[in-house]
LOLUMDO-467934 format. One line per field, with one value per residue (C-alpha): residue number from 1; residue in one letter; chain; x, y, z. Coordinates in nm, 3 decimals, always signed. Layout:
N
n	c(NUM|...)
res	c(A|...)
chain	c(A|...)
c1	c(X|...)
c2	c(Y|...)
c3	c(Z|...)
# end
This chain:
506
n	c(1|2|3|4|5|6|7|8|9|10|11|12|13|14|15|16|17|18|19|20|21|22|23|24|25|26|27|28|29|30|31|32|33|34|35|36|37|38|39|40|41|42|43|44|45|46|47|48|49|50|51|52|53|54|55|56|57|58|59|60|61|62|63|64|65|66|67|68|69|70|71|72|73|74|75|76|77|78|79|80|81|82|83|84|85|86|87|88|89|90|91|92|93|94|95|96|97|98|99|100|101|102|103|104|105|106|107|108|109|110|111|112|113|114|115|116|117|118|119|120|121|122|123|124|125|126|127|128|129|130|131|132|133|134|135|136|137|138|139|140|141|142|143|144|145|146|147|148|149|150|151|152|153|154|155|156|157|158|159|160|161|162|163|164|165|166|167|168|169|170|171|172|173|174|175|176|177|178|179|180|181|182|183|184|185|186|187|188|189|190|191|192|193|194|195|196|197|198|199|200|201|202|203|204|205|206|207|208|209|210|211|212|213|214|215|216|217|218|219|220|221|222|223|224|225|226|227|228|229|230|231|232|233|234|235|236|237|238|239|240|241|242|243|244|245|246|247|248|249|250|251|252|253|254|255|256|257|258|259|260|261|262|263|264|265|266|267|268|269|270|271|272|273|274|275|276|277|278|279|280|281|282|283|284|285|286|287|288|289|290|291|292|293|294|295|296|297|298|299|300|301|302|303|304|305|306|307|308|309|310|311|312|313|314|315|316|317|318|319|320|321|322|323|324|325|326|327|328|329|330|331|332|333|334|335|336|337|338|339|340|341|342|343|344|345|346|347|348|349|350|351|352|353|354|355|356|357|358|359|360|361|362|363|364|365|366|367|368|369|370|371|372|373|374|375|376|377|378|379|380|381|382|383|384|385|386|387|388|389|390|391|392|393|394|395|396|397|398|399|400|401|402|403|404|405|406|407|408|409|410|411|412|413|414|415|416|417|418|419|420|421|422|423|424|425|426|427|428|429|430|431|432|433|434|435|436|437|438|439|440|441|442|443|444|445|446|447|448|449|450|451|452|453|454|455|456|457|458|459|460|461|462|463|464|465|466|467|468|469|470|471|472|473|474|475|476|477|478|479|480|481|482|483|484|485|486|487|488|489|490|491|492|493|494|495|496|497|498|499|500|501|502|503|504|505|506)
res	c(X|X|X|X|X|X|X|X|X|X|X|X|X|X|X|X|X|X|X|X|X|X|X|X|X|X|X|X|X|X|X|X|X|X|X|X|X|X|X|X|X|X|X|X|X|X|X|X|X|X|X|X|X|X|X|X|X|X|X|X|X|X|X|X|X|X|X|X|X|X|X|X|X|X|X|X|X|X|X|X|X|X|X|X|X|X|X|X|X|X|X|X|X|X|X|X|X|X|X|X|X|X|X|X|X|X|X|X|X|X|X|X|X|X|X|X|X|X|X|X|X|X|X|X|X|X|X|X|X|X|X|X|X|X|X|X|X|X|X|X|X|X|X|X|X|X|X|X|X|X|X|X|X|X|X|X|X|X|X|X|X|X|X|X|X|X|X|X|X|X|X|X|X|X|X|X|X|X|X|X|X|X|X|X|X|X|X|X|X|X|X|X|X|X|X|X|X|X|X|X|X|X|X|X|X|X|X|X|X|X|X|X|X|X|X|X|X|X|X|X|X|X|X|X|X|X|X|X|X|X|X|X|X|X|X|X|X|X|X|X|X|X|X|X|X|X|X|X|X|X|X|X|X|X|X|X|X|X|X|X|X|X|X|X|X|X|X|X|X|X|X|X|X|X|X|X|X|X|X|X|X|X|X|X|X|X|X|X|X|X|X|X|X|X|X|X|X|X|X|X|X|X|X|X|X|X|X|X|X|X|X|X|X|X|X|X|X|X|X|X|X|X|X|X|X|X|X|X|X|X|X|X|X|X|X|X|X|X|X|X|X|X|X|X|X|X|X|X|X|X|X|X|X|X|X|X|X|X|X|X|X|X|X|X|X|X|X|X|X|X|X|X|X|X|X|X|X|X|X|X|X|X|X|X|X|X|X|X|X|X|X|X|X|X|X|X|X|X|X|X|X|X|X|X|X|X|X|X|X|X|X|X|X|X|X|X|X|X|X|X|X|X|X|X|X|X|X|X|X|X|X|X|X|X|X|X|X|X|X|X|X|X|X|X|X|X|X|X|X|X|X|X|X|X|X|X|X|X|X|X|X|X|X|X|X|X|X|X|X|X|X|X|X|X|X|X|X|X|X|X|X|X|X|X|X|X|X|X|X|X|X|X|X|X|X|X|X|X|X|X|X|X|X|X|X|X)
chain	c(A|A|A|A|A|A|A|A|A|A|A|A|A|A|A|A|A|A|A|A|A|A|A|A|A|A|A|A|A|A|A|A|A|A|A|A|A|A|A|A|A|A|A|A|A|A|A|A|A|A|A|A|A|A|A|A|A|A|A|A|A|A|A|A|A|A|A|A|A|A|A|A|A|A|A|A|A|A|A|A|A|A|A|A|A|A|A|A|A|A|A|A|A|A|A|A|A|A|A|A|A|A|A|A|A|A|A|A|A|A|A|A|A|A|A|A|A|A|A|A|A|A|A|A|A|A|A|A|A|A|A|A|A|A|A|A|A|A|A|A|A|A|A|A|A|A|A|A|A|A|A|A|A|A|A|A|A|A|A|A|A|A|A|A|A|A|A|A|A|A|A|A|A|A|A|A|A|A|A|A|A|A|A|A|A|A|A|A|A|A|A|A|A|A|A|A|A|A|A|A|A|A|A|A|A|A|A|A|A|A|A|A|A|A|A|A|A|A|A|A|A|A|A|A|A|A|A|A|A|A|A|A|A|A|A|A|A|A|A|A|A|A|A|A|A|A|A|A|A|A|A|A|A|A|A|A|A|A|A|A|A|A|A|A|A|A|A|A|A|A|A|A|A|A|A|A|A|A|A|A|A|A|A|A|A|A|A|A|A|A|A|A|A|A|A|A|A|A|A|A|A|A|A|A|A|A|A|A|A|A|A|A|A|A|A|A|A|A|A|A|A|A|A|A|A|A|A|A|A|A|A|A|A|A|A|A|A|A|A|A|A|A|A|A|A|A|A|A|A|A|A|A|A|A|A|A|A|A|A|A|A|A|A|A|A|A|A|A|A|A|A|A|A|A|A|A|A|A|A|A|A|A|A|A|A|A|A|A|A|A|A|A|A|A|A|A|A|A|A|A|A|A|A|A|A|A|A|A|A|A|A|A|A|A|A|A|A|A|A|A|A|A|A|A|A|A|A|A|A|A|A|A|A|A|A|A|A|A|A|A|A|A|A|A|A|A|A|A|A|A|A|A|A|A|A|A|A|A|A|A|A|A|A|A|A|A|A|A|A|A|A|A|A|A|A|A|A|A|A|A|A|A|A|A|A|A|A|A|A|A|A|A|A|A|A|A|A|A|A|A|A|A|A|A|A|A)
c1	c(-0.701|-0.620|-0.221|-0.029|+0.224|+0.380|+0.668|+0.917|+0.812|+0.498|+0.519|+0.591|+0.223|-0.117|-0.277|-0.583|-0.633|-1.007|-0.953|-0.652|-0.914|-1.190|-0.904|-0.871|-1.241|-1.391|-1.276|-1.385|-1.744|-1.724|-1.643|-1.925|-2.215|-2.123|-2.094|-2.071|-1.944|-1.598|-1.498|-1.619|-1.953|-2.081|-1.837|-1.484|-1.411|-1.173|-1.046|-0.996|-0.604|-0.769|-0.982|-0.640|-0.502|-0.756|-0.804|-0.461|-0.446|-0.730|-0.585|-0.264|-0.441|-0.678|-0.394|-0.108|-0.403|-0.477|-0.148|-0.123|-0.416|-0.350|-0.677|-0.536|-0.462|-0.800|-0.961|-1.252|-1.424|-1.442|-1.557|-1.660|-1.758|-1.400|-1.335|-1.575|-1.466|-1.163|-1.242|-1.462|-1.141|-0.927|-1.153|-1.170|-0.814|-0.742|-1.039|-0.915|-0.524|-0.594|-0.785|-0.506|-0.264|-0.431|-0.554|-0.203|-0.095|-0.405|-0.712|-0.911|-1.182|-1.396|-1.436|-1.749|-1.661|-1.898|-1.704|-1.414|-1.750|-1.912|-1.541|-1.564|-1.948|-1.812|-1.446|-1.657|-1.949|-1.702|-1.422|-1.732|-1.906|-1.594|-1.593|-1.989|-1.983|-1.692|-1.800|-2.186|-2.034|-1.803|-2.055|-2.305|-1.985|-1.948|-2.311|-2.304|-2.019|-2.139|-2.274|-2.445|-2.310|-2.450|-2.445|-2.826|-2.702|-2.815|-3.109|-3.045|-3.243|-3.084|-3.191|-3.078|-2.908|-2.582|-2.308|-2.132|-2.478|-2.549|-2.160|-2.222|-2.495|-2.291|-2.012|-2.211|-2.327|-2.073|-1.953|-1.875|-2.053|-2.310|-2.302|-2.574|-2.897|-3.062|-3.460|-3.549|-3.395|-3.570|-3.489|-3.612|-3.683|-4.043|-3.866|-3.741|-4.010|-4.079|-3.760|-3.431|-3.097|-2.911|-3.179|-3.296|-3.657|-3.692|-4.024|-4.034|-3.888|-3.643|-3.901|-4.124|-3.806|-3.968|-4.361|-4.122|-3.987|-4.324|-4.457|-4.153|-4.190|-4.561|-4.421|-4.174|-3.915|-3.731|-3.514|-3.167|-3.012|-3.047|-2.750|-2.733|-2.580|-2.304|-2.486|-2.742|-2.500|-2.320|-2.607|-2.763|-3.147|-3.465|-3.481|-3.153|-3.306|-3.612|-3.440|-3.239|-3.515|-3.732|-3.436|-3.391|-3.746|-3.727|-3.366|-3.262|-2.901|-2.804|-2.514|-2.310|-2.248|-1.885|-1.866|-2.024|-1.804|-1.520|-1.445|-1.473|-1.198|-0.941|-1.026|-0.717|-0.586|-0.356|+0.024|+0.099|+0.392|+0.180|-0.008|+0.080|+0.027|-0.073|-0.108|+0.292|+0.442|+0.436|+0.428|+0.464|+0.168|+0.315|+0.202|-0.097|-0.030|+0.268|+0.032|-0.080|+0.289|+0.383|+0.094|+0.241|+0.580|+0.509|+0.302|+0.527|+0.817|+0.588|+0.693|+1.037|+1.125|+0.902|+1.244|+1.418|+1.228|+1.147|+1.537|+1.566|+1.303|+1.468|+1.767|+1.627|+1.381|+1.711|+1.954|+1.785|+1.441|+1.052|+0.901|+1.081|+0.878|+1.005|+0.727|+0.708|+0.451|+0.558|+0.418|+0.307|+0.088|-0.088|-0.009|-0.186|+0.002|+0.052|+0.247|+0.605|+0.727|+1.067|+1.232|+1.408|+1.805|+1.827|+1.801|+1.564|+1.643|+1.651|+1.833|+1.677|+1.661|+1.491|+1.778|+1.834|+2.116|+2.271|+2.212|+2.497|+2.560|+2.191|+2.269|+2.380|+2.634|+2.378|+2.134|+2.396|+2.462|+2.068|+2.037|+2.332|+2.225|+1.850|+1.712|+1.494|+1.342|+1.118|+0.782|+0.748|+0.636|+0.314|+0.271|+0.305|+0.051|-0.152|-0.102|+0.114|+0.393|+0.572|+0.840|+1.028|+1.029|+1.107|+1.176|+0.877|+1.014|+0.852|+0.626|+0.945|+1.155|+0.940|+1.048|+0.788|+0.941|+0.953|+0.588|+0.681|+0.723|+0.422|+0.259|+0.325|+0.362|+0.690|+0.948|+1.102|+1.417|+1.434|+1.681|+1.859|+1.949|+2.146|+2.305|+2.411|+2.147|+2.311|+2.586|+2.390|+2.290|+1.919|+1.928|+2.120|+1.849|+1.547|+1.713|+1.732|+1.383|+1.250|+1.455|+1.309|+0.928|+0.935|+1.172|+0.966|+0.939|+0.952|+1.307|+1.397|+1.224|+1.419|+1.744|+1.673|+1.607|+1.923|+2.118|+1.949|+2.080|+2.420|+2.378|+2.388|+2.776|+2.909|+2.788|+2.678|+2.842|+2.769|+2.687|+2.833|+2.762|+2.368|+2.358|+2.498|+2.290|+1.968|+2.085|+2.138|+1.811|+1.588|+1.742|+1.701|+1.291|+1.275|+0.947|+0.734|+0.817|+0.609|+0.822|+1.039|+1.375|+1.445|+1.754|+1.444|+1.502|+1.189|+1.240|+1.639|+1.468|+1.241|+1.461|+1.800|+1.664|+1.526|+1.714|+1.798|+1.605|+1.722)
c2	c(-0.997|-0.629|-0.602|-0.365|-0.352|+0.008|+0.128|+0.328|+0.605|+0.632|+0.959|+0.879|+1.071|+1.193|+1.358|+1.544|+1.943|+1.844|+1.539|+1.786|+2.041|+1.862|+1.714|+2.035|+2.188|+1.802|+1.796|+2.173|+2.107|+1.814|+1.952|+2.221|+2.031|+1.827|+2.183|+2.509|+2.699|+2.460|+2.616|+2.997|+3.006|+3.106|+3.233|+3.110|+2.841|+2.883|+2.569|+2.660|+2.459|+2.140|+2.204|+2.311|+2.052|+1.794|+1.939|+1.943|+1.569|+1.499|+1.701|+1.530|+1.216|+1.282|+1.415|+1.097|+0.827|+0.991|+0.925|+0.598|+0.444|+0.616|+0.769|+1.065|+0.733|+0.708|+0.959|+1.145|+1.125|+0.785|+0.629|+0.284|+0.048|-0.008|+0.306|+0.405|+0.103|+0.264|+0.612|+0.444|+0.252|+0.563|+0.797|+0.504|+0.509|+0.873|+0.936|+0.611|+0.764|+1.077|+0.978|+0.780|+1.064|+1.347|+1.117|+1.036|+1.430|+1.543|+1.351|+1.622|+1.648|+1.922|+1.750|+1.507|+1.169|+1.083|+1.394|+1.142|+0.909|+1.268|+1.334|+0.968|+1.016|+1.374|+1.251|+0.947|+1.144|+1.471|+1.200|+1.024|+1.327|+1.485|+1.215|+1.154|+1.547|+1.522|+1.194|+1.367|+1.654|+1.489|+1.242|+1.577|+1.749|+1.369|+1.348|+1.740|+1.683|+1.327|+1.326|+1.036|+1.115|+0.908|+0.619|+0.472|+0.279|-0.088|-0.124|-0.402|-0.597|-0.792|-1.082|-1.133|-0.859|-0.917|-0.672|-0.715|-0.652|-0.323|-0.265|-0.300|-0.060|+0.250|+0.135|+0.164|+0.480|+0.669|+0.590|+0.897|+0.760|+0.556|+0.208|+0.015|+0.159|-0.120|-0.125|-0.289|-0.552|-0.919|-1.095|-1.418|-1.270|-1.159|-0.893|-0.714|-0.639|-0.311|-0.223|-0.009|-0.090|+0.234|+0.370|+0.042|-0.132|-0.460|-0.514|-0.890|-1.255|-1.462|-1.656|-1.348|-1.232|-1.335|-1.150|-0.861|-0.842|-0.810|-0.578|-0.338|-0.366|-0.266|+0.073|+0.073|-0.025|-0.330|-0.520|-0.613|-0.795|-0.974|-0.977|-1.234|-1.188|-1.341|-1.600|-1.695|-1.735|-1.991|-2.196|-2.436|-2.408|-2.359|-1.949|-1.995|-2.225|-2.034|-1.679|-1.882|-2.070|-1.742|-1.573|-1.815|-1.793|-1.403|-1.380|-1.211|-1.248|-1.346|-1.342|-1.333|-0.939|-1.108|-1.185|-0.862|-0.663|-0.902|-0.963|-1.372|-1.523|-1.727|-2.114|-2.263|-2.570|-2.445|-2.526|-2.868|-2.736|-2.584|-2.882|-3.106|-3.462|-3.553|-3.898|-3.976|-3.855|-3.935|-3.596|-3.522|-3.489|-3.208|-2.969|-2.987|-2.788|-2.581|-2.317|-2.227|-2.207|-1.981|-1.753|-1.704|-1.656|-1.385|-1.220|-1.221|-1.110|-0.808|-0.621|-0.615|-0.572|-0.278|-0.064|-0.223|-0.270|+0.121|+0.214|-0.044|+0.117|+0.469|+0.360|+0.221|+0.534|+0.768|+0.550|+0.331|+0.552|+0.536|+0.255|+0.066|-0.244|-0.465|-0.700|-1.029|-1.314|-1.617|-1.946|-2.136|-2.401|-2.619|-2.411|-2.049|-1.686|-1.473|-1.143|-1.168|-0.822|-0.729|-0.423|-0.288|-0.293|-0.174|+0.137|+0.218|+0.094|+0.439|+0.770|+1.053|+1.080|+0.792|+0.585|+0.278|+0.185|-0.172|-0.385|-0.463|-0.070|-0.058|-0.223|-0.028|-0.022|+0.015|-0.198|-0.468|-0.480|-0.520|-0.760|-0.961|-0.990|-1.072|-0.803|-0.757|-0.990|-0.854|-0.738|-1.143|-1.159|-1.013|-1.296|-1.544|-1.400|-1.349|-1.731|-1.714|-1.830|-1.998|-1.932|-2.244|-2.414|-2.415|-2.089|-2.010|-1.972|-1.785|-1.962|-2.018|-2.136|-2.387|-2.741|-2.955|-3.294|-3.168|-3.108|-3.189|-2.834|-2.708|-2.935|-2.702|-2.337|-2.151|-2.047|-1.741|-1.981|-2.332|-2.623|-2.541|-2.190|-2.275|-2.523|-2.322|-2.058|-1.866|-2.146|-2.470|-2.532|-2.668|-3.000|-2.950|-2.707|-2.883|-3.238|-3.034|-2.856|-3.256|-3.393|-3.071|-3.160|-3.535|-3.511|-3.187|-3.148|-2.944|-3.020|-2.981|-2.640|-2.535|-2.671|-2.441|-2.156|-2.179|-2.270|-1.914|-1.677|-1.827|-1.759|-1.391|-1.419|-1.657|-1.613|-1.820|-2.188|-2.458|-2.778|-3.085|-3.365|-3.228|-3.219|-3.553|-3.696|-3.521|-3.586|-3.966|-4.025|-3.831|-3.999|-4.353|-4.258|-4.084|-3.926|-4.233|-4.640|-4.516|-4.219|-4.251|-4.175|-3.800|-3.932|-4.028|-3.898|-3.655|-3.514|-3.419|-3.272|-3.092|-2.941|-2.864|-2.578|-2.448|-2.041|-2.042|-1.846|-1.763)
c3	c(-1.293|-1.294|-1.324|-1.118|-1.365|-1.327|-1.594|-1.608|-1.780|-1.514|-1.269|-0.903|-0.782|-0.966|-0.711|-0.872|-0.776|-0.700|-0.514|-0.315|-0.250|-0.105|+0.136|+0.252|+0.250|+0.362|+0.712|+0.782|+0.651|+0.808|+1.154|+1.087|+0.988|+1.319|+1.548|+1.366|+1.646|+1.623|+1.275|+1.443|+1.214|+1.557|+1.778|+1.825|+2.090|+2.341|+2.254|+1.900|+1.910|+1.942|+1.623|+1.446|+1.558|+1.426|+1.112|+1.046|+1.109|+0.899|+0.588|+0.614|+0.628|+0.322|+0.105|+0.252|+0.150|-0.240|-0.302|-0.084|-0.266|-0.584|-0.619|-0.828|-1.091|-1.183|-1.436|-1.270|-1.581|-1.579|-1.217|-1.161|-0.870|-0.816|-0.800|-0.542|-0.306|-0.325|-0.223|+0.082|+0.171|+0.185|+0.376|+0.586|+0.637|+0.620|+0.923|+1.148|+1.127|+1.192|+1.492|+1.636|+1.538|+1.728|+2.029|+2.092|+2.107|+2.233|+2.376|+2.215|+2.455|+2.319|+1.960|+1.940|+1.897|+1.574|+1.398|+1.236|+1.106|+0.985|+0.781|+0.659|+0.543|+0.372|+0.218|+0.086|-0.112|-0.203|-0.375|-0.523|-0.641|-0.804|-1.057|-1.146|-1.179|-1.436|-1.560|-1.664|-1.807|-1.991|-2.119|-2.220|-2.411|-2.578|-2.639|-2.826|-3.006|-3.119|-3.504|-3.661|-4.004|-4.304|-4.150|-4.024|-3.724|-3.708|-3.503|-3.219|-2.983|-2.691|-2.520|-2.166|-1.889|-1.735|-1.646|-1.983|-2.114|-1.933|-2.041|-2.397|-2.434|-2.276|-2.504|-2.832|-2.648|-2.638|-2.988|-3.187|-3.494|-3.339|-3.520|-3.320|-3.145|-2.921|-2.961|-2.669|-2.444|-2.305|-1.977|-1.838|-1.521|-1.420|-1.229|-1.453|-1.708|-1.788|-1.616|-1.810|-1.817|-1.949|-2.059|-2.279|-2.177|-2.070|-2.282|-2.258|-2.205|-2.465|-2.585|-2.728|-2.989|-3.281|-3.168|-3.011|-3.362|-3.586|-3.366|-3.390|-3.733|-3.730|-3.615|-3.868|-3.656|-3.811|-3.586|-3.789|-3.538|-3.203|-2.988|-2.668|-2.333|-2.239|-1.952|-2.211|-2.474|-2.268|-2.173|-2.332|-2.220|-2.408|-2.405|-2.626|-2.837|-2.889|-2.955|-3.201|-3.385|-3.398|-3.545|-3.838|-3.896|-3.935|-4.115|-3.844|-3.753|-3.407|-3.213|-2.868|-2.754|-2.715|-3.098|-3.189|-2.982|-3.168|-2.780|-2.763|-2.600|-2.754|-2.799|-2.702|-2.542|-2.251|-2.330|-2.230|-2.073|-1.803|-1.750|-1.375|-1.425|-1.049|-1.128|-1.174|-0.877|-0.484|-0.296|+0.054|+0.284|+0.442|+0.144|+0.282|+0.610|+0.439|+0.294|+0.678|+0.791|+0.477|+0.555|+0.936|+0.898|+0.571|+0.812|+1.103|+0.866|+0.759|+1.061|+1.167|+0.764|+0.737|+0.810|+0.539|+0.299|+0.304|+0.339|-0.014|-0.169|-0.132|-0.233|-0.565|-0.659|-0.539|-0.739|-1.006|-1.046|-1.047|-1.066|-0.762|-0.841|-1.102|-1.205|-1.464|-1.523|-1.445|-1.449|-1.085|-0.879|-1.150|-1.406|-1.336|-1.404|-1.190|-1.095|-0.955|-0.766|-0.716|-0.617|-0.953|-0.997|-1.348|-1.451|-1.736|-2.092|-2.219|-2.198|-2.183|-2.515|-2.591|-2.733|-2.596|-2.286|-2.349|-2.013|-1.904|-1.798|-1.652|-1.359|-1.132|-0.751|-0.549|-0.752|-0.796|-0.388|-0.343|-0.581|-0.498|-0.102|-0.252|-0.085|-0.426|-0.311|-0.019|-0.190|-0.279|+0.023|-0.064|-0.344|-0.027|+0.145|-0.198|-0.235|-0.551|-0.364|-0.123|+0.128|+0.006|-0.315|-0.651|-0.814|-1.022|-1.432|-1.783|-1.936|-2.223|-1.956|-1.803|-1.927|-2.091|-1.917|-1.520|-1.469|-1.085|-1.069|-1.081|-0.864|-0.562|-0.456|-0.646|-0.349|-0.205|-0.157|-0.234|-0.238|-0.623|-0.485|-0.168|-0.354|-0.713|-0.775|-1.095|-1.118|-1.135|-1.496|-1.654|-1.544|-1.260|-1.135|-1.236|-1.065|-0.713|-0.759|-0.824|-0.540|-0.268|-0.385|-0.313|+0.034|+0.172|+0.523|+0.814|+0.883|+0.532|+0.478|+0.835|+0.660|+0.401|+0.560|+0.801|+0.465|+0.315|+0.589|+0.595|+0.221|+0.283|+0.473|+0.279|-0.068|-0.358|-0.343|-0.608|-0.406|-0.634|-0.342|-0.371|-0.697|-0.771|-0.565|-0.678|-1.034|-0.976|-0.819|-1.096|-1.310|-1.223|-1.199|-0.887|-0.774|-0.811|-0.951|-1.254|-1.327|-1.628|-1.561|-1.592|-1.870|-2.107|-2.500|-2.468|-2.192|-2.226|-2.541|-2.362|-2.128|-2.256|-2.501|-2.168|-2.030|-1.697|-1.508|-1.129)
# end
């Protein structure tokens, strides 16, 4: 997962000059390769408004989607698949919109209909291009500048291609002091012998390492280590065996590119805080049809919020500042992280000076009003559609936050709105909170989720009321093992433990 985790000191656009002037020169080359009498290479048209007009259009378009897709983010030196889907995406864009623009001024009847595909097909390669040109000379500067130094860099052969394989080898590439020069690379695939993967050979399979090896070393090559990919390191199968076996019998040391690279992930048990025990508790059928209803109404509520939820977010970049996202990992269904977005309502926790502002003058009028009428809220309804969330249910917590004893929780999707916040939000305490999220889980329905939302607009007029009839109630019957017959009573030893060193969280 790639975060989109923006900060405050991050600058509201990077547009790059060479991404800004292809926007400009695309469309016109475009437009000539297509007819060269329409930009007046041969004679200017007598419709020569239309081809203003269109251009203009286009250029708006090109230069609106670098900043709409953040192209200018990316370093042109540095361009990978991602990257290039990207750029395809936004020419796509830019080319479609300015199509629609200009057909609903002008039908533009003089301009050939395959010239937006032509300005796609040009926007696409010129975006692309920018960065492998930067990206080779940049590597050629790198490559002149590099010295080996005293250093003899250890000579390495690897055993299986993957994509962290193919990674590995332009990493120890473009090391200033190159540490590790790869001989020669194997590959269980017939396919790929005699093939090169950035520049390395496939000369062989896994199971000729240790006759690869010797005959290296008859041309005074010697092989002084053998690194394996990251799919054969995982699996247990004969080639692995052999490359390991031959290996020992050499004294050549072998390892995973992963452990080389110091790159192996962490072997950890997942926190058994985080972990749902399905088996304990009876929950409603109607999950099972909820996630299609949540996907609807987020996507019918897209729309007619479009107009406030760009009013909110120039009120927070005018009054609070750039970012106007507010993001934090939180924990949700079964257990998994994700990303939750809010508009931002503090300021930054820094002057201008760099000394830091205490919180509780952060927040500020404005910020406080959106807050308060949960209009922060709004970009959550991306992590609906994403599937992090859903549009009722338990508020999703901080992994620090999330109680040890209530598992329940994080059997389903975390909420927009749930039960505990019509009936306390800020004012309900731990186990008040936890008692109501319990008691909405195992009584979930249709008409309960409409309660909710009725309950949630009222919210809005009438402010934030603590409910003591719905909490006793939902207190009382978690308590005396509500959920399932097997469920110990919420008031168990452990599980007060558990939870009363837990920070509310709203």
């Amino acid at each position: 997962m790639r975060f989109f985790a923006p900060c405050s000191k991050s600058t509201v656009v990077q547009i790059s000059a060479l991404d800004a002037a292809w926007s400009i020169a695309g469309p016109i080359f475009a437009l000539g390769l297509r007819d060269p009498t329409l930009v007046g290479l041969d004679g200017v048209p007598s419709f020569q408004d239309e081809v203003w007009l269109y251009l203009t259009f286009t250029i708006l378009s090109a230069l609106l989607v670098i900043a709409v897709f953040r192209l200018g983010e990316g370093i042109c030196g540095f361009i990978s698949a991602r990257d290039v889907r990207a750029i395809c995406i936004a020419a796509a864009t830019a080319t479609s919109a300015s199509s629609v623009m200009t057909f609903m001024v002008n039908r533009l009847e003089h301009i050939p209909r395959s010239t937006p595909f032509i300005s796609f097909l040009v926007l696409s390669v010129g975006w692309t291009a920018v960065r492998v040109v930067v990206q080779q000379i940049n590597y050629s500067g790198s490559r002149r500048t590099r010295g080996s130094g005293d250093c003899q860099p250890r000579r390495v052969l690897l055993v299986g291609i993957d994509r962290f394989a193919a990674l590995a080898i332009g990493l120890t590439d473009c090391q200033a002091a190159r540490a590790v020069q790869f001989v020669a690379a194997l590959d269980a695939r017939p396919g790929l012998l005699g093939r090169a993967v950035n520049g390395v050979k496939i000369v062989g399979k896994p199971g000729d390492v240790q006759s690869i090896i010797e005959e290296y070393a008859v041309h005074g090559v010697e092989v002084e280590e053998v690194w394996i990919s990251q799919s054969l390191a995982l699996a247990a199968n004969e080639d692995r065996a052999k490359v390991e076996s031959a290996c020992q019998a050499l004294g050549v040391k072998h390892t995973s590119i992963a452990q080389a690279l110091n790159l192996h992930p962490r072997q950890s048990a997942p926190p058994p805080s985080i972990e749902p025990r399905t088996e304990a508790y009876l929950i409603p059928k109607y999950f099972k049809v909820k996630r299609v209803l949540d996907i609807v109404i987020a996507g019918l509520l897209c729309a007619p919020l479009l107009p406030v939820t760009v009013l909110v977010a120039a009120i927070v970049a005018v009054d609070v500042g750039w970012p106007v996202i507010f993001w934090q990992e939180r924990i949700g269904y079964k257990g998994r992280r994700f990303l939750l977005y809010k508009f931002r309502t503090y300021r930054a926790p820094y002057d201008r000076s760099g000394q830091p502002i205490r919180r509780d003058v952060r927040l500020s009028r404005l910020g406080g009003l959106v807050r308060k009428t949960r209009l922060d809220e709004i970009p959550q309804l991306l992590n609906i559609l994403r599937g992090d969330m859903s549009i009722i249910g338990p508020r999703p917590l901080l992994l620090v936050d999330q109680p040890t004893g209530l598992s329940i929780r994080l059997m389903v999707r975390p909420g927009l709105t749930g039960w505990a916040q019509i009936n306390g939000g800020t004012q309900v305490d731990v186990e008040e909170k936890n008692a109501l999220d319990a008691w909405y889980i195992c009584h979930a329905s249709l008409a309960f989720d409409l309660q909710i939302a009725i309950q949630t607009l009222l919210y809005f007029f009438k402010g934030e009321r603590k409910s003591n009839r719905a909490i006793d109630e939902a207190i009382g019957w978690w308590r005396t093992g509500g959920g399932s017959p097997g469920r110990r009573p919420y008031g168990s030893d452990a599980e007060r433990q558990n939870t009363d060193g837990a920070v509310q969280l709203s």
